[in-house]
PDB file of the backbone (N, CA, C, O) and the ligand in Angstrom, with CONECT records:
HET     ZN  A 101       1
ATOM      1  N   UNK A   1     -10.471   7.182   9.933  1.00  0.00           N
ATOM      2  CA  UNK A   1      -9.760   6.088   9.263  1.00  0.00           C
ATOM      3  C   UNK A   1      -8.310   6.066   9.720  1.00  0.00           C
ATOM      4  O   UNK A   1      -7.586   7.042   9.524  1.00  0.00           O
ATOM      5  N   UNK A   2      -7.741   4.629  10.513  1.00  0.00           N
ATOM      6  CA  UNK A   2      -6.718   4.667  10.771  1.00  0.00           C
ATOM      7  C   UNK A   2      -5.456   4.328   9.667  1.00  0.00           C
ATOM      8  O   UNK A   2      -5.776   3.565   8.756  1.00  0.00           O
ATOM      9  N   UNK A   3      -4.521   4.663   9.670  1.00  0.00           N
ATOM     10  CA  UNK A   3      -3.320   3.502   8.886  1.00  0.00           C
ATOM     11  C   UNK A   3      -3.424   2.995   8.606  1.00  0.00           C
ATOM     12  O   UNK A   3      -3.636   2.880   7.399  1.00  0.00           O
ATOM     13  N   UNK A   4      -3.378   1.798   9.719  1.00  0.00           N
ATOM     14  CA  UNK A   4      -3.448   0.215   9.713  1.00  0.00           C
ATOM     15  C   UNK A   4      -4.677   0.130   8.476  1.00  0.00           C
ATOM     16  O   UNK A   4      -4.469  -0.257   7.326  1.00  0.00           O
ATOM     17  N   UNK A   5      -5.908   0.562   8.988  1.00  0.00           N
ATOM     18  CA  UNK A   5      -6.884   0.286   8.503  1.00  0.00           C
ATOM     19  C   UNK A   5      -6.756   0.410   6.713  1.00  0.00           C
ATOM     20  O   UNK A   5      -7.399  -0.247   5.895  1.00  0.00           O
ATOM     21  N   UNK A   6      -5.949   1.231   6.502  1.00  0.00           N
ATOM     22  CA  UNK A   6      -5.966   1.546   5.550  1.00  0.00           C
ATOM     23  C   UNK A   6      -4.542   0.159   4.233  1.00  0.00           C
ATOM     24  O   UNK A   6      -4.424   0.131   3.008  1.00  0.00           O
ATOM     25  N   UNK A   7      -4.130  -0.319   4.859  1.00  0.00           N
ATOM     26  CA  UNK A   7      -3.075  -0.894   4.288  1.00  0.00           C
ATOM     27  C   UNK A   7      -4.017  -2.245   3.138  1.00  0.00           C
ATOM     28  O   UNK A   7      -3.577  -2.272   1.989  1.00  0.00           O
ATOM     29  N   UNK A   8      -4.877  -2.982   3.361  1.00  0.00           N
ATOM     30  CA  UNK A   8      -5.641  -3.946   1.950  1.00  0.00           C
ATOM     31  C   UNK A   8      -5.673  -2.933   1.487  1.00  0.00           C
ATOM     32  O   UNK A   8      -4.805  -2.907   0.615  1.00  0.00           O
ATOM     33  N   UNK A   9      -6.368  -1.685   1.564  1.00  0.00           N
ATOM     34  CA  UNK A   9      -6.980  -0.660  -0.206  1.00  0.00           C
ATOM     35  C   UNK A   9      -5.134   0.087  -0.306  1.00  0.00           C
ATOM     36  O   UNK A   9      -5.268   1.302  -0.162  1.00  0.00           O
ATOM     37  N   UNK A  10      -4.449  -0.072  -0.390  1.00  0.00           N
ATOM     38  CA  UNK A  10      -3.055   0.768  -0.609  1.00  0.00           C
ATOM     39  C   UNK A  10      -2.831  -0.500  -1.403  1.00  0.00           C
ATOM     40  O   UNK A  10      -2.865  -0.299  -2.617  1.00  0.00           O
ATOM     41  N   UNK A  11      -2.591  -1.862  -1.010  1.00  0.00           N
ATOM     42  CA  UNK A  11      -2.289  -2.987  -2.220  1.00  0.00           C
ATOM     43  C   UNK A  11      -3.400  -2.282  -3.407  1.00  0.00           C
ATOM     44  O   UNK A  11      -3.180  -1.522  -4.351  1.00  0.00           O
ATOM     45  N   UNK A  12      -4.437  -2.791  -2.984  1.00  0.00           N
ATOM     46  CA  UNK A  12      -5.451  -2.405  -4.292  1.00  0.00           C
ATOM     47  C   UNK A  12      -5.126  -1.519  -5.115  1.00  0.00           C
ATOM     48  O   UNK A  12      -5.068  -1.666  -6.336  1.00  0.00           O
ATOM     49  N   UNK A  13      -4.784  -0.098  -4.220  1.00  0.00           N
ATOM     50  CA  UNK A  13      -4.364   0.991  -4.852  1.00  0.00           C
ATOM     51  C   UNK A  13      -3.461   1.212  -5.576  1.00  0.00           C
ATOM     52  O   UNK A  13      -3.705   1.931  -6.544  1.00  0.00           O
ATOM     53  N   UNK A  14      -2.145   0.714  -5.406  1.00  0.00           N
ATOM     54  CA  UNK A  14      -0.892   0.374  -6.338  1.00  0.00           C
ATOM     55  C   UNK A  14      -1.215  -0.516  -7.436  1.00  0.00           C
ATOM     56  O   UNK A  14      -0.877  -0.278  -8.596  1.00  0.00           O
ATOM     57  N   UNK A  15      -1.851  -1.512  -7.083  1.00  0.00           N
ATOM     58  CA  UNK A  15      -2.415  -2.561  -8.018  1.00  0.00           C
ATOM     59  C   UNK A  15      -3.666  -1.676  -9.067  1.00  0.00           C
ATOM     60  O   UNK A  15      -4.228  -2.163 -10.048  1.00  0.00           O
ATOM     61  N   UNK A  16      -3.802  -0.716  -8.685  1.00  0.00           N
ATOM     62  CA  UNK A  16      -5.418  -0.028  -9.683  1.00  0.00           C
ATOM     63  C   UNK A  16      -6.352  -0.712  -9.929  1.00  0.00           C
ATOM     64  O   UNK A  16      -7.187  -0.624 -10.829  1.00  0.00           O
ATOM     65  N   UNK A  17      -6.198  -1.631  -8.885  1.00  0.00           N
ATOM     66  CA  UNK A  17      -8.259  -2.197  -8.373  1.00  0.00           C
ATOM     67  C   UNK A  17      -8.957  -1.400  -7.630  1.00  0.00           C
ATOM     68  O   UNK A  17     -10.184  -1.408  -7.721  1.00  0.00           O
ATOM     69  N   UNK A  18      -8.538  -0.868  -7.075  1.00  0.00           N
ATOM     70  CA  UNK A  18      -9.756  -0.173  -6.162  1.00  0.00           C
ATOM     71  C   UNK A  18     -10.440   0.389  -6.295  1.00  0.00           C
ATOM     72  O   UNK A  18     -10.331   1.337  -7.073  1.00  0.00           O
ATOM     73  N   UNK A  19     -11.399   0.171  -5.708  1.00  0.00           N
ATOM     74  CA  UNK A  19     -13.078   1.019  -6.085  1.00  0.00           C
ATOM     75  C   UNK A  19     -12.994   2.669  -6.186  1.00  0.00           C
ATOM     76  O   UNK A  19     -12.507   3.258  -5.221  1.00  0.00           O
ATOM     77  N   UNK A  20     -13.245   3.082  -6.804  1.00  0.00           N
ATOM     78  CA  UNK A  20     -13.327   4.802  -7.089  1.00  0.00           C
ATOM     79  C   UNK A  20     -13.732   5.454  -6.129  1.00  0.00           C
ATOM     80  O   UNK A  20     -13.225   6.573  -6.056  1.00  0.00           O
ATOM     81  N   UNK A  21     -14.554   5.163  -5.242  1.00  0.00           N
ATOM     82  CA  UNK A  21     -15.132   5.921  -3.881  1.00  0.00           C
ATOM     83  C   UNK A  21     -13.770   5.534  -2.746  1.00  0.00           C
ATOM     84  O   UNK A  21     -13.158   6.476  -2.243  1.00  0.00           O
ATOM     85  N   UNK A  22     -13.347   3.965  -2.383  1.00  0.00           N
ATOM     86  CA  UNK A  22     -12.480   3.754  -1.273  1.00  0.00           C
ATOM     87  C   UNK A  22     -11.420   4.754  -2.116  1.00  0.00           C
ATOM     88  O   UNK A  22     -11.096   5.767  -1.496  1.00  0.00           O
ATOM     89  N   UNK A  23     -10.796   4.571  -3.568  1.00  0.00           N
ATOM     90  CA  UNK A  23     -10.046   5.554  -3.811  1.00  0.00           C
ATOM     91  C   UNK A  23     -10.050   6.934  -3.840  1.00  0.00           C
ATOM     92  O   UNK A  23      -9.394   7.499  -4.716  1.00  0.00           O
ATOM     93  N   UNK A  24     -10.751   7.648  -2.938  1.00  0.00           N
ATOM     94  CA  UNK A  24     -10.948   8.512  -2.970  1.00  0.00           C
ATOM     95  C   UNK A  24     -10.618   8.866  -1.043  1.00  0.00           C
ATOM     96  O   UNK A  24      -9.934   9.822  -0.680  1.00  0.00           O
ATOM     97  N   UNK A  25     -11.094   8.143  -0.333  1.00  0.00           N
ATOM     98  CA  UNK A  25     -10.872   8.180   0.725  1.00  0.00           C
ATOM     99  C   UNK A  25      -9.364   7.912   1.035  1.00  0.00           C
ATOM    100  O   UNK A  25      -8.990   8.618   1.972  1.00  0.00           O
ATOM    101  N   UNK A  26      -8.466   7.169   0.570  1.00  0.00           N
ATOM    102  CA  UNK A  26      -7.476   6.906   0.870  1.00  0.00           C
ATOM    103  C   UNK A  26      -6.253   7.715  -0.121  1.00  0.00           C
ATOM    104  O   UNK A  26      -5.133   7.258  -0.349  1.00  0.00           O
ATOM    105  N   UNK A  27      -6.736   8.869  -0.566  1.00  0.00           N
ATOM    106  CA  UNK A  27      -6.101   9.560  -1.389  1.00  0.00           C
ATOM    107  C   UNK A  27      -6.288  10.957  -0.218  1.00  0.00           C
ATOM    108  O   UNK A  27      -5.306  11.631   0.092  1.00  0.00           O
ATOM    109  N   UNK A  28      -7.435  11.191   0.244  1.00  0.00           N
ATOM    110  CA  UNK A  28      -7.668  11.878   1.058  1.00  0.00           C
ATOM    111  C   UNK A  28      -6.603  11.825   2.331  1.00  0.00           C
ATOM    112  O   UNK A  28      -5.831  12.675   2.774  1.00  0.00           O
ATOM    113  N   UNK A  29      -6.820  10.797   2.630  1.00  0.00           N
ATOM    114  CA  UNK A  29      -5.852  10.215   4.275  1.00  0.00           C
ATOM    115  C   UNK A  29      -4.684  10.837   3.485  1.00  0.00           C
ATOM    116  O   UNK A  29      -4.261  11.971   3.709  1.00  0.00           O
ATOM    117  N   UNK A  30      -4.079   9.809   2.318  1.00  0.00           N
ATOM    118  CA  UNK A  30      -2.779  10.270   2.053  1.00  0.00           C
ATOM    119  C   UNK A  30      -2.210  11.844   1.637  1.00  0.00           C
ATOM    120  O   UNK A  30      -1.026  12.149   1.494  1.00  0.00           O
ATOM    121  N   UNK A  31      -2.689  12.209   1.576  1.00  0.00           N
ATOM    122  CA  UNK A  31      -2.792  13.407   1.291  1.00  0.00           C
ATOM    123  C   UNK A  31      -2.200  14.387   2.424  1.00  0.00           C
ATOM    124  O   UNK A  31      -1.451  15.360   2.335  1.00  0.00           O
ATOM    125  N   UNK A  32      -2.768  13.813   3.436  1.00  0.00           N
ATOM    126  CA  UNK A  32      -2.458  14.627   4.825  1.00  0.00           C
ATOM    127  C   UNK A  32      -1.474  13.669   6.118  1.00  0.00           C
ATOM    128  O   UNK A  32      -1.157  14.138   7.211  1.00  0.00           O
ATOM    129  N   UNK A  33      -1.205  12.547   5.724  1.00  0.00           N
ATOM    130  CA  UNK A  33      -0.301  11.665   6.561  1.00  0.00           C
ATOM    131  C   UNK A  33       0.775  11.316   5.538  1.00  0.00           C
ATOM    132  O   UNK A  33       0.761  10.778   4.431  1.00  0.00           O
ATOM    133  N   UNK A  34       2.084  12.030   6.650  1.00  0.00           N
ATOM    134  CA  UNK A  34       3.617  11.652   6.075  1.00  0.00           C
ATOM    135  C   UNK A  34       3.746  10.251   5.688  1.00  0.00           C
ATOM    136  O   UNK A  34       4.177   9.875   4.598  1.00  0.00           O
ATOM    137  N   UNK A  35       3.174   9.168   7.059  1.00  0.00           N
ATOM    138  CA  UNK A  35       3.966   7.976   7.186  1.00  0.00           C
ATOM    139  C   UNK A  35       3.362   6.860   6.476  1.00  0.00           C
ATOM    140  O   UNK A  35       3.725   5.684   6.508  1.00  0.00           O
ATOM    141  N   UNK A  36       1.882   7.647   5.489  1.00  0.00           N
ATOM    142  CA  UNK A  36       1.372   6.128   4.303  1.00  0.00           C
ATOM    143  C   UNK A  36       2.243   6.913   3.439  1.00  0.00           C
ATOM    144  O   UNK A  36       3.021   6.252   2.752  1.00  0.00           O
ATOM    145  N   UNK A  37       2.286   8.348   3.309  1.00  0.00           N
ATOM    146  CA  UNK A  37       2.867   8.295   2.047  1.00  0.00           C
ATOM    147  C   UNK A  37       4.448   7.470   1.838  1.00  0.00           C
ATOM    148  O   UNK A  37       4.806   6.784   0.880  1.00  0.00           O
ATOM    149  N   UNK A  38       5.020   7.729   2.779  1.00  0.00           N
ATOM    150  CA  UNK A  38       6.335   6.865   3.147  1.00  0.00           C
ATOM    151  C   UNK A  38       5.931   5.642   2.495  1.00  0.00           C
ATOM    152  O   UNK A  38       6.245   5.618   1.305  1.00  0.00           O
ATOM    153  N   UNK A  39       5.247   4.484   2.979  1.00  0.00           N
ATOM    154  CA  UNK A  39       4.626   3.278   2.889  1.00  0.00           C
ATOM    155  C   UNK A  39       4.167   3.324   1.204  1.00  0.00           C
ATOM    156  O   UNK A  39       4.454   2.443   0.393  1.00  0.00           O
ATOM    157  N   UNK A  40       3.335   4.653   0.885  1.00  0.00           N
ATOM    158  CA  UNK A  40       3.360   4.238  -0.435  1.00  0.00           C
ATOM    159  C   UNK A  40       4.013   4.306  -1.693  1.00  0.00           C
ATOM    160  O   UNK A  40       3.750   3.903  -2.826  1.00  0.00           O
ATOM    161  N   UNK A  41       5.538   5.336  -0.819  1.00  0.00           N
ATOM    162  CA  UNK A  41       6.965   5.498  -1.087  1.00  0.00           C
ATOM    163  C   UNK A  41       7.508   4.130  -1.814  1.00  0.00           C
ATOM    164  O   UNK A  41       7.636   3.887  -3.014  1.00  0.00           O
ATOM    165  N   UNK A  42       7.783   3.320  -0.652  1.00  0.00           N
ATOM    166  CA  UNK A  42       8.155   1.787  -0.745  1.00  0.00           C
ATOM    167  C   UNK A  42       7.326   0.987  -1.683  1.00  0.00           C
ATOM    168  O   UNK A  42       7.830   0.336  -2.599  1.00  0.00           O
ATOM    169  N   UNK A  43       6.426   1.025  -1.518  1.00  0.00           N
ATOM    170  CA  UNK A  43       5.294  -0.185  -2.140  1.00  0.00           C
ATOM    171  C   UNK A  43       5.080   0.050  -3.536  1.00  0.00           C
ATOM    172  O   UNK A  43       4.931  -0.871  -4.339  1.00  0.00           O
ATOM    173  N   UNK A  44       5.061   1.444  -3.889  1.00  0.00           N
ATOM    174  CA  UNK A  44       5.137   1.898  -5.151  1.00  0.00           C
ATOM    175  C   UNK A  44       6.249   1.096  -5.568  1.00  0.00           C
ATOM    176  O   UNK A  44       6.053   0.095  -6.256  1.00  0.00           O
ATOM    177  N   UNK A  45       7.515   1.479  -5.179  1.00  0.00           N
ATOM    178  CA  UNK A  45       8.947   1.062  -5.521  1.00  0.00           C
ATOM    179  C   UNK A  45       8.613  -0.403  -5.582  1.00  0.00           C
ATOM    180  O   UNK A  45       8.555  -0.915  -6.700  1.00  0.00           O
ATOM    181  N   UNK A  46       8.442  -0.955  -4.787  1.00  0.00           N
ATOM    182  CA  UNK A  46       8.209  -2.824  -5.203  1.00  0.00           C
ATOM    183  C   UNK A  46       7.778  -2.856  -6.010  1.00  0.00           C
ATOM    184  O   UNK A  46       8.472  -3.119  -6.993  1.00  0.00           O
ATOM    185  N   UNK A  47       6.345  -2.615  -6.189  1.00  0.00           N
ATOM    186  CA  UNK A  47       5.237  -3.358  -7.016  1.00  0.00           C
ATOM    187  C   UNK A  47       6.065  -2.754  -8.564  1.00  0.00           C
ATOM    188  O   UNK A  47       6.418  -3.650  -9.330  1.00  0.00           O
ATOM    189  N   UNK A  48       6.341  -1.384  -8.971  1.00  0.00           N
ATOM    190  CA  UNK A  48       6.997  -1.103  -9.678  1.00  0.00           C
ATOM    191  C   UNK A  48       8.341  -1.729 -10.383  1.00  0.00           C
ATOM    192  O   UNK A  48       8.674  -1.351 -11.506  1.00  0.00           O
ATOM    193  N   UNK A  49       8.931  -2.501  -9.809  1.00  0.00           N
ATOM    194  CA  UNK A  49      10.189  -2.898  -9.869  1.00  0.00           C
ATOM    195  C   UNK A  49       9.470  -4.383 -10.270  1.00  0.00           C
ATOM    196  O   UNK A  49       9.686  -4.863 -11.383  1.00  0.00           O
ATOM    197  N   UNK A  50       8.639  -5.049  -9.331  1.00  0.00           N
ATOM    198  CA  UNK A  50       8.237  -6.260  -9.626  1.00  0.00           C
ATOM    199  C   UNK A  50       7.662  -6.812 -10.989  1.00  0.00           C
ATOM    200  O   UNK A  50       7.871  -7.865 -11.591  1.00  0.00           O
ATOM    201  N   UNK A  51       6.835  -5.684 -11.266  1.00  0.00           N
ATOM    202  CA  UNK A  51       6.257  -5.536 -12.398  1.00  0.00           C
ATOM    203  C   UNK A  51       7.064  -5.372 -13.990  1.00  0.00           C
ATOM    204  O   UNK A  51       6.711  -5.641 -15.138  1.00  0.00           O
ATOM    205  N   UNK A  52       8.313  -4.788 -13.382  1.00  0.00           N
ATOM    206  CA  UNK A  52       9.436  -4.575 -15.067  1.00  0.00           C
ATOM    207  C   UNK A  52       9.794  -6.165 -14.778  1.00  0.00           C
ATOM    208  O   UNK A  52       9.831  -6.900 -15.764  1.00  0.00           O
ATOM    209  N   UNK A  53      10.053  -6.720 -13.503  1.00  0.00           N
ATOM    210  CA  UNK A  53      10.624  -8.107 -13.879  1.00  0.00           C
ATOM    211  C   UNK A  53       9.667  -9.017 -14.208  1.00  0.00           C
ATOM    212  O   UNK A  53       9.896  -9.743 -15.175  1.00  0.00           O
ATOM    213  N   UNK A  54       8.572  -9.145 -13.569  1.00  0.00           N
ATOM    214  CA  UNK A  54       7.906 -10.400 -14.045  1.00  0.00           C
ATOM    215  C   UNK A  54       6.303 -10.540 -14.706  1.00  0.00           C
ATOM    216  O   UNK A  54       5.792 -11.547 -15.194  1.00  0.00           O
ATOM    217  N   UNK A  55       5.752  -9.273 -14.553  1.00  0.00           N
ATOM    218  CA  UNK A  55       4.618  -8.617 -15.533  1.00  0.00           C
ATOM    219  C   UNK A  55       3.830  -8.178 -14.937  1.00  0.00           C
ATOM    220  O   UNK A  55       4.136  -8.051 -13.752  1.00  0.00           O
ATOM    221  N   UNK A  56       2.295  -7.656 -15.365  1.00  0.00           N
ATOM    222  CA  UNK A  56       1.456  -7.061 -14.846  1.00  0.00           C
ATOM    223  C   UNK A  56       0.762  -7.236 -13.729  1.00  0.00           C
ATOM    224  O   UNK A  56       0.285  -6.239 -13.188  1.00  0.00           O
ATOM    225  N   UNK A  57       0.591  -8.352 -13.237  1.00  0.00           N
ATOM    226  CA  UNK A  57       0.133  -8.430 -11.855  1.00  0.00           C
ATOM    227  C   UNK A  57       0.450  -9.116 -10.508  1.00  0.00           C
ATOM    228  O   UNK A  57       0.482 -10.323 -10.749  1.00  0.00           O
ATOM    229  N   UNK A  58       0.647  -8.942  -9.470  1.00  0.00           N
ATOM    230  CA  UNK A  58       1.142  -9.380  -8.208  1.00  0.00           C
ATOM    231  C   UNK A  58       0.451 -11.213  -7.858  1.00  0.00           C
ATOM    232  O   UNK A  58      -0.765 -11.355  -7.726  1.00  0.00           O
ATOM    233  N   UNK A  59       1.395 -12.425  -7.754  1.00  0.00           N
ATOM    234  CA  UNK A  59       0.611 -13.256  -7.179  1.00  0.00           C
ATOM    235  C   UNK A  59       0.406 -13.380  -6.207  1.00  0.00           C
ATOM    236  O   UNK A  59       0.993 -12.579  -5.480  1.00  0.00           O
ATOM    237  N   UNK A  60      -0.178 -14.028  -5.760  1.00  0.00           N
ATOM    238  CA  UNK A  60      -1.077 -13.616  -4.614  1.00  0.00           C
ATOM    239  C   UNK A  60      -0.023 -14.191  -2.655  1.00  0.00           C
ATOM    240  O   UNK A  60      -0.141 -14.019  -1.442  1.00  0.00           O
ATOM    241  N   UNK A  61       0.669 -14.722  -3.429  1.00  0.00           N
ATOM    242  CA  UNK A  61       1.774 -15.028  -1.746  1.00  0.00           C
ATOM    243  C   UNK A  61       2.925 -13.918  -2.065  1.00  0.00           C
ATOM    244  O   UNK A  61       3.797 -13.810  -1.202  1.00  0.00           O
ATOM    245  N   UNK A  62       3.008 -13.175  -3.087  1.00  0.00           N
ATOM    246  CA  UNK A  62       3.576 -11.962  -3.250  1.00  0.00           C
ATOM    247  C   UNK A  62       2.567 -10.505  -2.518  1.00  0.00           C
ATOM    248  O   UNK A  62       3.112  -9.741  -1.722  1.00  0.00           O
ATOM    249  N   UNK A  63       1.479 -10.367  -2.828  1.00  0.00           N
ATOM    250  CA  UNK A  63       0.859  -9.796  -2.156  1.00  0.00           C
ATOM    251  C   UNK A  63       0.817 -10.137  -0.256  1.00  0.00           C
ATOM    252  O   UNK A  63       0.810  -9.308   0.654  1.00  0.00           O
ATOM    253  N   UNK A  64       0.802 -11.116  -0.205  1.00  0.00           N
ATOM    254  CA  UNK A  64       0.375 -11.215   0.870  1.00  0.00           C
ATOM    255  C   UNK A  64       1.995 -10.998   2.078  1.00  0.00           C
ATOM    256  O   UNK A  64       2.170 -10.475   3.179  1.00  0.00           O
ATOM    257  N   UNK A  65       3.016 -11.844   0.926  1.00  0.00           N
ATOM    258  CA  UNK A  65       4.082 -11.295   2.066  1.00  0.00           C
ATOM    259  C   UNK A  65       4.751  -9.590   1.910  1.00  0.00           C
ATOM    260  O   UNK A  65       5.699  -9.223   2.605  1.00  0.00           O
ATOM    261  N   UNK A  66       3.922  -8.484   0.665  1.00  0.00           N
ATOM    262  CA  UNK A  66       3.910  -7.530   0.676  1.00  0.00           C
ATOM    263  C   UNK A  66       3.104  -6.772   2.008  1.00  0.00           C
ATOM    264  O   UNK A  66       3.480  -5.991   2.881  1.00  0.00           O
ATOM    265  N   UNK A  67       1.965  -7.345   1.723  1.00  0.00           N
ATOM    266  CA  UNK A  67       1.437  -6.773   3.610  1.00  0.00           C
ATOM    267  C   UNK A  67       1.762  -7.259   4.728  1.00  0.00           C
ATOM    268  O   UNK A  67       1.536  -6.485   5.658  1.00  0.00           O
ATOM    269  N   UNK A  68       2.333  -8.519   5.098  1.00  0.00           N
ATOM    270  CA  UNK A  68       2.376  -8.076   6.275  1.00  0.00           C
ATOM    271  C   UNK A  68       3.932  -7.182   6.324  1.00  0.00           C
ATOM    272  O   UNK A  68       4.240  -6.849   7.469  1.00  0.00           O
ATOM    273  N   UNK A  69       4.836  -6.803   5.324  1.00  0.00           N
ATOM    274  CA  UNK A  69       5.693  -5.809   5.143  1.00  0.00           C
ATOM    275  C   UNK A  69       4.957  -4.072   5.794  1.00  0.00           C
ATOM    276  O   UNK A  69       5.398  -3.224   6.570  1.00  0.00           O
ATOM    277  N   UNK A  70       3.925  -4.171   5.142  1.00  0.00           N
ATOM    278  CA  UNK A  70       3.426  -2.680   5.257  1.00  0.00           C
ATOM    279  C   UNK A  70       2.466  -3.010   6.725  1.00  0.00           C
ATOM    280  O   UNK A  70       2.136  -2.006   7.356  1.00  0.00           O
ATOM    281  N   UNK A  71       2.084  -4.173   7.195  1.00  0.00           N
ATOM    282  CA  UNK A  71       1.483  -3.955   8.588  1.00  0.00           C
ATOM    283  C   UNK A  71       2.503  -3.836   9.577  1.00  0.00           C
ATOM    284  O   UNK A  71       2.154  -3.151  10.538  1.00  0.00           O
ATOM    285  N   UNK A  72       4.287  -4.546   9.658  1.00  0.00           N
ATOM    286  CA  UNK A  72       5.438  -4.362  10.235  1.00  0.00           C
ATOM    287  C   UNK A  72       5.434  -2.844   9.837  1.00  0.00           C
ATOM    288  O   UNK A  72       5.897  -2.349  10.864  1.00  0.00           O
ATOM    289  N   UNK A  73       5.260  -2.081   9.211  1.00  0.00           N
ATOM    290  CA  UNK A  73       6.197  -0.672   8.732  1.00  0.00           C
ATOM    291  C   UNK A  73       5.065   0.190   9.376  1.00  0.00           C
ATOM    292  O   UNK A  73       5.506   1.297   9.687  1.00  0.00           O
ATOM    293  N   UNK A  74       4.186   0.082   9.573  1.00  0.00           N
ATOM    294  CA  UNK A  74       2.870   0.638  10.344  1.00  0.00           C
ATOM    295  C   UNK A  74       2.825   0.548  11.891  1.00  0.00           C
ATOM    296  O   UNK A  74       2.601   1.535  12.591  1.00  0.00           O
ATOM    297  N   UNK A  75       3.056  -0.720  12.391  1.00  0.00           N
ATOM    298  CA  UNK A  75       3.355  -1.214  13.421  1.00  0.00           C
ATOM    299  C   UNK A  75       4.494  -0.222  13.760  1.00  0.00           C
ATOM    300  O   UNK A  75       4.217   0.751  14.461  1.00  0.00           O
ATOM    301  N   UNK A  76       5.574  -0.376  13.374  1.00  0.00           N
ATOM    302  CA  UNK A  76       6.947   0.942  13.926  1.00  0.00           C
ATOM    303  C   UNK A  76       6.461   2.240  13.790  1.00  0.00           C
ATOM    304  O   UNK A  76       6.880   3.133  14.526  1.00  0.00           O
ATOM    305  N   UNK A  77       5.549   2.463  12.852  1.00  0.00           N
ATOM    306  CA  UNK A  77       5.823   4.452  12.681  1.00  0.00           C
ATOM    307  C   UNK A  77       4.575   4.551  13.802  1.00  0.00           C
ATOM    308  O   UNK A  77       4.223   5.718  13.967  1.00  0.00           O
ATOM    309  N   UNK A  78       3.709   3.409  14.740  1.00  0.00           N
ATOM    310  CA  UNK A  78       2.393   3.702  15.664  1.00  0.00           C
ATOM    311  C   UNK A  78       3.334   4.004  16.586  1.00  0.00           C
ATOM    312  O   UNK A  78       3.420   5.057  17.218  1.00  0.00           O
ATOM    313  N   UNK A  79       4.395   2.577  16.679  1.00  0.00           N
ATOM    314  CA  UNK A  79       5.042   3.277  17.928  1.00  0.00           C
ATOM    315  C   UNK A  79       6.464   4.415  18.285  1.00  0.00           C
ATOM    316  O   UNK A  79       7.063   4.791  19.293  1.00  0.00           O
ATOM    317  N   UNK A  80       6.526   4.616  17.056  1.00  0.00           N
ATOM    318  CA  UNK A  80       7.333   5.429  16.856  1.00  0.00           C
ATOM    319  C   UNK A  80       8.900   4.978  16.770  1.00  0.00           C
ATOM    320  O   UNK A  80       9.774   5.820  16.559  1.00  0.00           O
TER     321      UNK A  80
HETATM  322 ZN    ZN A 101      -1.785   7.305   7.428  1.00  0.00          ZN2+
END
């Protein structure tokens, strides 16, 4: 399982949709890679922050210009 691959279930994951098995795999990855946890450093911090201002869940052109944030921040730490 790459990064990249991994960035839709990391929304999910901050969001606490994700399926109990993918959450389990991507707890795994993170577990052992610096640069999602970095990523889920940040994203935590948004969605967190977003959430005291405007309530419980992300709309959906908020989500979406949240990833391609985390596919840019993925994109730099591939190439270093
Ligand atoms: Zn990773």
């Amino acid at each position: 399982m790459s990064c990249c691959d991994l960035l839709p279930d990391l929304l999910d994951y901050v969001d606490g949709t994700l399926a109990p098995e993918r959450r389990a795999g991507l707890e795994a990855h993170l577990a052992g890679c610096e640069k999602c946890h970095l990523v889920l450093d940040t994203t935590e911090c948004t969605i967190l922050l977003y959430r005291a201002a405007e309530g419980p869940t992300l709309p959906a052109d908020h989500r979406a210009a949240l990833l391609r944030r985390l596919e840019e921040a993925c994109r730099r730490a591939r190439t270093g």
